[in-house]
C-alpha positions in Angstrom: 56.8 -42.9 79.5 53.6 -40.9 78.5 55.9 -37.3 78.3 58.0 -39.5 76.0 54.9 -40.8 73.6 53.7 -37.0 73.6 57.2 -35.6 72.5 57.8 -38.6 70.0 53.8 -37.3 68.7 54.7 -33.8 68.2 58.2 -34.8 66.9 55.8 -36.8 63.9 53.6 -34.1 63.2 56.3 -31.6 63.3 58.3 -34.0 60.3 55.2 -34.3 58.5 54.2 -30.7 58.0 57.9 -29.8 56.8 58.1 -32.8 54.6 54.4 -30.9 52.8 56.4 -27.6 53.2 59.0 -29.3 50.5 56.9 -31.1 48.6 53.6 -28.2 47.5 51.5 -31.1 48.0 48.2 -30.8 49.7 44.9 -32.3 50.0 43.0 -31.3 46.8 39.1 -29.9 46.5 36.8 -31.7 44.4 37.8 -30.4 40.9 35.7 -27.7 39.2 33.7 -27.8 36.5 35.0 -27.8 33.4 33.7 -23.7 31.6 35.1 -25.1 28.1 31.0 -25.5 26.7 30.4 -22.0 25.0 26.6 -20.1 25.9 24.8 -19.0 22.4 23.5 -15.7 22.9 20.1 -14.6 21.7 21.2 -13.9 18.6 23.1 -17.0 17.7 19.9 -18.9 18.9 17.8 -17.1 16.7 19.9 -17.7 13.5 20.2 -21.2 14.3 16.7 -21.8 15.1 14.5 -18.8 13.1 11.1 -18.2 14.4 11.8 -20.5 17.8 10.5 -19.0 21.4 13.7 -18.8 23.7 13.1 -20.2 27.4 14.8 -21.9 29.7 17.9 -19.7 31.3 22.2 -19.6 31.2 23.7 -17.1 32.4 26.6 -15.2 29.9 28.1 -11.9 30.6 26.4 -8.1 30.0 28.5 -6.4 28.3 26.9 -3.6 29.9 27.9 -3.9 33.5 30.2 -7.0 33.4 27.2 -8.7 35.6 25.9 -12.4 35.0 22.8 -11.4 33.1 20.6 -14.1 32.2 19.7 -15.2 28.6 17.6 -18.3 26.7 18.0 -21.0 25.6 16.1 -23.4 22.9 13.0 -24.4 24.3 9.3 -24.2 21.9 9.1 -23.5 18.4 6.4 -21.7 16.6 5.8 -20.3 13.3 8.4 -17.5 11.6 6.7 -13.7 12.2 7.3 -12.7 8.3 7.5 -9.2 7.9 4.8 -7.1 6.5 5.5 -6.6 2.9 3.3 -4.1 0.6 1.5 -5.8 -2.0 2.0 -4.4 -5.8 -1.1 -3.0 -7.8 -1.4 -3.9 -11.1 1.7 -5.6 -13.0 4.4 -3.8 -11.9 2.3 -2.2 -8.8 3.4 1.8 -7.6 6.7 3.1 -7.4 8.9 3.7 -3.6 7.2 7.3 -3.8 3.5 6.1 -4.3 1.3 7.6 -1.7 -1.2 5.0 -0.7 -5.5 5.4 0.3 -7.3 2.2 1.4 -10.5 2.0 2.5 -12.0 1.2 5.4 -14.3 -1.4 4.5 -13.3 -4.8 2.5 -15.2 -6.8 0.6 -15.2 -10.0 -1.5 -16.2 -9.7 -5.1 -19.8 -10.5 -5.6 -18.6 -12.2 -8.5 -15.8 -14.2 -6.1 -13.0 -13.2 -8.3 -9.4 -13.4 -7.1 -8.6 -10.0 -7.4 -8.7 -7.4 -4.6 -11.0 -7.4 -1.2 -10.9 -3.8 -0.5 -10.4 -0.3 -2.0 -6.7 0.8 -2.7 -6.0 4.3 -4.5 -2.2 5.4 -5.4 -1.3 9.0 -6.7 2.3 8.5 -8.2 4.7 11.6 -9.7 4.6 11.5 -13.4 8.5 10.1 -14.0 10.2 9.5 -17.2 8.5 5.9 -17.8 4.7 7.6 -17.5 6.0 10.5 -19.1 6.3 8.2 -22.3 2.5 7.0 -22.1 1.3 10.4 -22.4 2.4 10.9 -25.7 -1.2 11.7 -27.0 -2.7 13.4 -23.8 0.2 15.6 -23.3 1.9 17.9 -25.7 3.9 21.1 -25.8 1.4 24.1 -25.4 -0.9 22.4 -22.5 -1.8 24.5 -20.0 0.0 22.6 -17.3 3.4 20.6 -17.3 3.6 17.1 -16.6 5.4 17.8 -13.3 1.5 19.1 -12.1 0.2 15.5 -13.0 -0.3 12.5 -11.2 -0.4 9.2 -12.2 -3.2 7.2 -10.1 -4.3 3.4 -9.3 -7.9 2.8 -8.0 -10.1 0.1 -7.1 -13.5 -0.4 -9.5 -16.2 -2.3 -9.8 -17.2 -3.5 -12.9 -20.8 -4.1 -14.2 -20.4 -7.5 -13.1 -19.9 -6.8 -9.3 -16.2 -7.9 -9.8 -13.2 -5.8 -8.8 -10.5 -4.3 -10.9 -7.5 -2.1 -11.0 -7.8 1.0 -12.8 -5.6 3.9 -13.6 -6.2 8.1 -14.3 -4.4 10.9 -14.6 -5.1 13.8 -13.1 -3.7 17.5 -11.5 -1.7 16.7 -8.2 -3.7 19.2 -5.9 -6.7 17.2 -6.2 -5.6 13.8 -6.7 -5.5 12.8 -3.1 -9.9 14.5 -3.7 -10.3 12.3 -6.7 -9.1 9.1 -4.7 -11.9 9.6 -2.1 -14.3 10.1 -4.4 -13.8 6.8 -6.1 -13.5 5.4 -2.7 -16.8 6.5 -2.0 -17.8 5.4 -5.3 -16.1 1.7 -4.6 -17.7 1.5 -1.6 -21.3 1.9 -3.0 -20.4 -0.7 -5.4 -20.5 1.8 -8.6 -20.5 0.2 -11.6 -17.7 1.2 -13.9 -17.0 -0.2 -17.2 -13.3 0.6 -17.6 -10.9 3.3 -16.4 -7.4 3.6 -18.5 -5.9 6.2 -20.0 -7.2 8.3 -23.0 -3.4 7.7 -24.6 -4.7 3.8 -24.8 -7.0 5.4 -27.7 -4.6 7.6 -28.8 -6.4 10.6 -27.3 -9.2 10.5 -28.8 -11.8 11.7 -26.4 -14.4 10.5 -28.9 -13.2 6.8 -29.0 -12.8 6.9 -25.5 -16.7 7.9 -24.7 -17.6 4.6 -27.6 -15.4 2.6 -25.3 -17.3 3.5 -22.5 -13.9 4.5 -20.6 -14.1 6.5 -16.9 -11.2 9.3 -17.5 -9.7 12.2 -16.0 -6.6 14.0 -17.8 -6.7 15.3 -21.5 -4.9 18.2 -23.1 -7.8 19.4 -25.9 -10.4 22.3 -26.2 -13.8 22.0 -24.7 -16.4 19.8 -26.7 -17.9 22.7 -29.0 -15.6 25.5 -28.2 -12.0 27.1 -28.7 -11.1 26.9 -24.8 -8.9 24.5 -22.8 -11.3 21.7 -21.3 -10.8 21.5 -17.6 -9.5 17.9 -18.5 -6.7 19.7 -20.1 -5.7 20.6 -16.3 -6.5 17.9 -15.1 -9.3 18.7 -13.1 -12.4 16.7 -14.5 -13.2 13.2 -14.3 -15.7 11.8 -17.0 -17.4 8.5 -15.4 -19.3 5.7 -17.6 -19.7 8.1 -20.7 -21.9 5.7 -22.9 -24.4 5.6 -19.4 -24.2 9.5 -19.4 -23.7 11.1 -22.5 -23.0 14.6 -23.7 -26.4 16.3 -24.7 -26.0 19.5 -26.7 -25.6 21.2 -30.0 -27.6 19.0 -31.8 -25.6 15.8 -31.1 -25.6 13.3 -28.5 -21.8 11.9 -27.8 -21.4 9.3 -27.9 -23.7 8.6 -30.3 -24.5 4.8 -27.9 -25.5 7.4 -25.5 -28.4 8.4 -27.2 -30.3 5.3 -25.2 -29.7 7.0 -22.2 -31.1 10.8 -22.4 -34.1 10.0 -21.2 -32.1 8.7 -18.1 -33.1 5.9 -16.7 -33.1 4.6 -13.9 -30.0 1.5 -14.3 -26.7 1.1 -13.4 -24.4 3.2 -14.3 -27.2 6.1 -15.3 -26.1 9.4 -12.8 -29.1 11.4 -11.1 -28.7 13.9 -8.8 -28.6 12.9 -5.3 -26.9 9.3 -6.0 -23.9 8.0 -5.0 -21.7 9.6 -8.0 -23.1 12.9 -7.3 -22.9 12.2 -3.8 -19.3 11.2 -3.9 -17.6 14.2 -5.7 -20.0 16.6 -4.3 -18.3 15.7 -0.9 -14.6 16.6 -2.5 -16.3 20.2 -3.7 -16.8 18.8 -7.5 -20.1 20.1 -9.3 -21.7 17.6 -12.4 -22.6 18.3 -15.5 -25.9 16.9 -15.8 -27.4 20.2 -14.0 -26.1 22.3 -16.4 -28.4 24.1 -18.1 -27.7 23.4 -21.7 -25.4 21.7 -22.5 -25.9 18.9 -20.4 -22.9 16.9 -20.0 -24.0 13.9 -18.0 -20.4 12.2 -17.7 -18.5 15.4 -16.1 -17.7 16.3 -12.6 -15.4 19.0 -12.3 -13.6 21.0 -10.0 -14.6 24.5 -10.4 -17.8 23.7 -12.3 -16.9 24.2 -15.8 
């Protein structure tokens, strides 16, 4: 009886394995889960969420060795890093092939005016737009071409204490010279009236000087003389003129100046040993004011003349 119940056993199990041989049934797994949700890569995330920190972990695909690799997902948010972006000068500030000084030190206005904190100098190629504002300054027969010129930006101080934006012209070799100087000049909190071009007065060197106007390029003769002024080369700088007058000949110019030949000792006035003297005697520039006769108080110049 027991041989019987084991043969009628097997005979079942036998029946039910091929009865799942016919069917392709079989006991399932538990089912998988489902990989239909898509991962956002890092820079998905980042256009969706600008500026957010990426955290917590999913793994995606490297494209470089086919490996899980493990990326971020949305976690803290902070702030958007804007990038650095220069600041213009002036109205329509200096063009892509500006070359750019700043100082090292910054400072507020003493005056607390909105304008600059710090010294910045540009030296920009004369291109056709400046070309156009030298109309007076420049002319056919000056000693250099335009293409010699630079066109530069610079931090002042006014008599005030308060900062402004001025602009020169001067020869190309020693603009990058001139910059420091009026760095140095900045720094020590120089007063300067106002620095624009002689064109603003249609070249006149003589209304300039009244206007009290800090200047560098100007195509005309030397005062007195039949030579080319080394402004016509672009290698002097008069600062505060009205302060520091031209003494000689019999005439004081300008004529405002004449309050000043006895050189006192206020702001604006030059002595030797100062901090304009000081300034372009570091760049190699000698002044006028220790010239024997005539004494031209205003000019600094590169070779002395």
């Amino acid at each position: 009886m027991r041989t019987h119940r084991t043969v009628a056993t097997a005979m079942g199990l036998l029946l039910s394995l091929m009865l799942t041989g016919c069917t392709g049934s079989a006991p399932s797994s538990p089912p998988r889960p489902s990989a239909s949700v898509p991962v956002l890569g890092a820079a998905a995330l980042s256009a969706q969420h600008p500026g957010a920190t990426l955290s917590s972990t999913a793994s995606v695909p490297s494209r470089a060795s086919g490996r899980r690799a493990s990326t971020s997902a949305v976690a803290h948010r902070r702030p958007a890093r804007r990038s650095p972006i220069a600041q213009p000068i002036g109205p329509t500030g200096p063009s892509p092939t500006s070359r750019t000084v700043t100082g090292a030190a910054t400072r507020r206005s003493t005056a607390g005016s909105a304008g600059p904190t710090g010294f910045v100098g540009t030296m920009t190629p004369i291109d056709p737009g400046l070309a156009r504002r030298l109309t007076y300054t420049w002319h056919e027969g000056c000693p250099v071409p335009r293409s010699a010129l630079s066109y530069l930006r610079m931090t002042y101080v006014d008599f005030d204490g308060r900062d402004h934006q001025g602009e020169m012209v001067v020869a190309t070799a020693v603009a990058p010279q001139v910059i420091t100087a009026f760095r140095q000049l900045y720094d020590a909190r120089w007063p300067i009236r106002r620095m624009r071009l002689v064109d603003d007065f249609r070249g006149s060197d003589d209304a300039s000087m009244a206007a009290d106007n800090t200047s560098g390029f100007n195509c005309r003769r030397s005062t007195g003389g039949t030579r080319f002024s080394q402004h016509s080369y672009g290698r002097a700088v008069d600062l505060d003129p009205l302060e520091n007058p031209y003494v000689g000949n019999g005439q004081v110019l300008p004529p405002a100046g004449t309050a000043f030949v006895g050189r006192p000792d206020v702001p604006g006035v030059i002595h030797d040993g100062d901090a304009a003297t000081t300034a372009f005697g570091s760049i190699g520039w000698a002044w006028g004011g220790n010239w024997s006769a005539p004494q031209d108080f205003q000019h600094f110049s590169a070779n002395g003349h």
